[in-house]
VODO-356884 format. One record per residue (C-alpha): residue number from 1; z, y, x. Coordinates in Angstrom, 3 decimals. Example, Ala and Ser with C-alpha at 12.3 -4.5 7.8 and 13.67 -1.06 7.14 Angstrom:
BEGIN
{vodo 1, {7.800, -4.500, 12.300}},
{vodo 2, {7.140, -1.060, 13.670}},
END
This chain:
BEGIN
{vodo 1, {85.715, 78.810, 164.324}},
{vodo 2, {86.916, 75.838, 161.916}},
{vodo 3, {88.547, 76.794, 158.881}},
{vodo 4, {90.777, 74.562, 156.767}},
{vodo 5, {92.532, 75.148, 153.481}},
{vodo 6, {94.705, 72.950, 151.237}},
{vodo 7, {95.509, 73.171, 148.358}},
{vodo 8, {97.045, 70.962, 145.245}},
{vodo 9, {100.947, 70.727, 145.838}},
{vodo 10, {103.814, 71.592, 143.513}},
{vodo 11, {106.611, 70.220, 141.687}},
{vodo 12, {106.449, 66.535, 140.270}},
{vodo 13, {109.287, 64.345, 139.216}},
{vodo 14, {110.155, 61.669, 140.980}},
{vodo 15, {107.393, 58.432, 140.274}},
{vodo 16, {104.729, 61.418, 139.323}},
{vodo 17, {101.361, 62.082, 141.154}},
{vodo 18, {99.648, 64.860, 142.971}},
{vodo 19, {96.663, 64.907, 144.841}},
{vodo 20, {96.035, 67.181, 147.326}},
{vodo 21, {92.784, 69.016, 148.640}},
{vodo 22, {91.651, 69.701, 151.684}},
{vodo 23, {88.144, 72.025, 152.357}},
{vodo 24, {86.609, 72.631, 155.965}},
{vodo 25, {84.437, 74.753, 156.985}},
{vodo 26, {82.707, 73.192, 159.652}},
{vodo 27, {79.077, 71.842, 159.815}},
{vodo 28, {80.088, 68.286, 161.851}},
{vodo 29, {82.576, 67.425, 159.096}},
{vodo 30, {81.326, 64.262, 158.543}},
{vodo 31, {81.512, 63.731, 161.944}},
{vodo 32, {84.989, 64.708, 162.525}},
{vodo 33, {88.878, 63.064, 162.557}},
{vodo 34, {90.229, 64.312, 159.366}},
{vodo 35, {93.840, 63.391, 158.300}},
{vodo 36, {97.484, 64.810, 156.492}},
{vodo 37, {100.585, 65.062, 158.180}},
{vodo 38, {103.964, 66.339, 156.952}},
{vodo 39, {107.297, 67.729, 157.807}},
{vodo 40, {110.457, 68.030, 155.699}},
{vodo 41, {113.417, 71.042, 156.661}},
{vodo 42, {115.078, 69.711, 159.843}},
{vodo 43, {112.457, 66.780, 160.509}},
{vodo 44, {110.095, 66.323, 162.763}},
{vodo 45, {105.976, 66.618, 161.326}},
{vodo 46, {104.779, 63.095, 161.087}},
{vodo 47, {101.423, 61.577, 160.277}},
{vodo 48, {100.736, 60.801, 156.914}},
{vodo 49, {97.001, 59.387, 156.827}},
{vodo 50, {94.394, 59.828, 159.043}},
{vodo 51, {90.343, 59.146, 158.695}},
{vodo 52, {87.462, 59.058, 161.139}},
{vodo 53, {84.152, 59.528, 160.446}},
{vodo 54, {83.237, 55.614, 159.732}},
{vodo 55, {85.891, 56.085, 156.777}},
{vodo 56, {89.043, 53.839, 158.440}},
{vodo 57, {92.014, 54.703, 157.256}},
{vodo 58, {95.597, 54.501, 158.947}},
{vodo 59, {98.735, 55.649, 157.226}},
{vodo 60, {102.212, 56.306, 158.108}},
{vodo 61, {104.806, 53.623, 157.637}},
{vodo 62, {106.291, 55.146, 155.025}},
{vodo 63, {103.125, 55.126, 152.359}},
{vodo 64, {103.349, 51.354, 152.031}},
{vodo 65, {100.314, 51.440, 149.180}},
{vodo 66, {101.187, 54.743, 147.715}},
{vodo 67, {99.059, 57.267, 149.232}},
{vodo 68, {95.230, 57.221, 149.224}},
{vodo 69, {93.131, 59.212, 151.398}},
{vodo 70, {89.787, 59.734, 151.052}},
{vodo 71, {86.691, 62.351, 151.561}},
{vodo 72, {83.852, 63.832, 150.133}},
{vodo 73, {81.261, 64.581, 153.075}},
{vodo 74, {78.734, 66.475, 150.612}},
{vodo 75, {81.817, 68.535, 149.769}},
{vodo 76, {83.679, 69.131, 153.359}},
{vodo 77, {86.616, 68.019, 151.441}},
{vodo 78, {89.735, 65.837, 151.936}},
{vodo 79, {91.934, 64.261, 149.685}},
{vodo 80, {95.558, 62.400, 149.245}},
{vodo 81, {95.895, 60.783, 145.985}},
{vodo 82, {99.531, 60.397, 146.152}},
{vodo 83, {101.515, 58.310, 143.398}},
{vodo 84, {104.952, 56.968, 143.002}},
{vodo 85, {106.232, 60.041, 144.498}},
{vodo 86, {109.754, 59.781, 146.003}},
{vodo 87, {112.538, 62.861, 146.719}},
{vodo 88, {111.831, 61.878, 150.308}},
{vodo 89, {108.236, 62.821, 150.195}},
{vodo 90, {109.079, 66.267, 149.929}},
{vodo 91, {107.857, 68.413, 152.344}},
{vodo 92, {104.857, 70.640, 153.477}},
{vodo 93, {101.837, 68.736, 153.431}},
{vodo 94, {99.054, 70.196, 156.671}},
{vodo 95, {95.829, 68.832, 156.720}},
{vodo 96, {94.493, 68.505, 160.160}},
{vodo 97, {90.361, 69.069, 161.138}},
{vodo 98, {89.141, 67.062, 164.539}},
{vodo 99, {85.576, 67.431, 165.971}},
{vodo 100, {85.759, 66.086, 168.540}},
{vodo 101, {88.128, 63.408, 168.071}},
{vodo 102, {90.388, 64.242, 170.974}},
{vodo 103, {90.920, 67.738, 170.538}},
{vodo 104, {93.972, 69.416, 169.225}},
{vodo 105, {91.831, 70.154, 166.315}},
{vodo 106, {92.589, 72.932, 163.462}},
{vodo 107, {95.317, 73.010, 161.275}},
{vodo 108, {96.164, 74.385, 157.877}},
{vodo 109, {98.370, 76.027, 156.517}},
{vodo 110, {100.353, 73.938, 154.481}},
{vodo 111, {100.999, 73.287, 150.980}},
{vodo 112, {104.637, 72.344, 149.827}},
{vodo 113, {105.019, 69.588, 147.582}},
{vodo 114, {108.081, 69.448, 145.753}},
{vodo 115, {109.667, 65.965, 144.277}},
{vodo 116, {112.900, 66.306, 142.099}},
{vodo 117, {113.836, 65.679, 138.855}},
END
């Protein structure tokens, strides 16, 4: 059974920068759809950025050049460098684990991130 853990959130002020962390435990990582989605109190989760294995990004409409997600295959590990954070971007952050590809894949359990002055 995949595993998944984030960590990294917290308060920031509005224009700061967190990064967030993802770890699975799986040993296909590399091989696998990895990606962040979010949902704010009262919204609907929506897709942040997503990954395959070649390493091709897609983000949400939203990011427009603010988020970067990347991994580490040698670690199992996700991450979103996010910067220029807004009030809008808060919300729990999940990071989502697919192998294969179209499977409903693992979640985590979120990590809130917090932006206010």
């Amino acid at each position: 059974q995949e595993q998944v853990v984030e960590s990294g959130g917290g308060l920031v002020q509005p224009g700061g920068s967190l990064r967030l962390s993802c770890v699975v435990s799986d040993f296909r990582f590399s091989f696998g759809v990895v990606g962040w989605h979010r949902q704010a109190p009262g919204k609907e989760r929506e897709l942040v950025a997503v990954m395959n294995s070649a390493g091709s990004a897609v983000y949400g409409d939203f990011v427009n050049g603010r988020f970067i997600l990347s991994r580490d295959n040698s670690k199992n590990t996700i991450y979103l460098q996010m910067n220029n954070l807004k009030p809008e971007d808060t919300a729990v952050y999940y990071c989502r684990y697919r192998f294969p590809a179209n499977t409903p894949g693992v979640w985590g359990q979120g990590t809130q991130v917090t932006v206010s002055s």
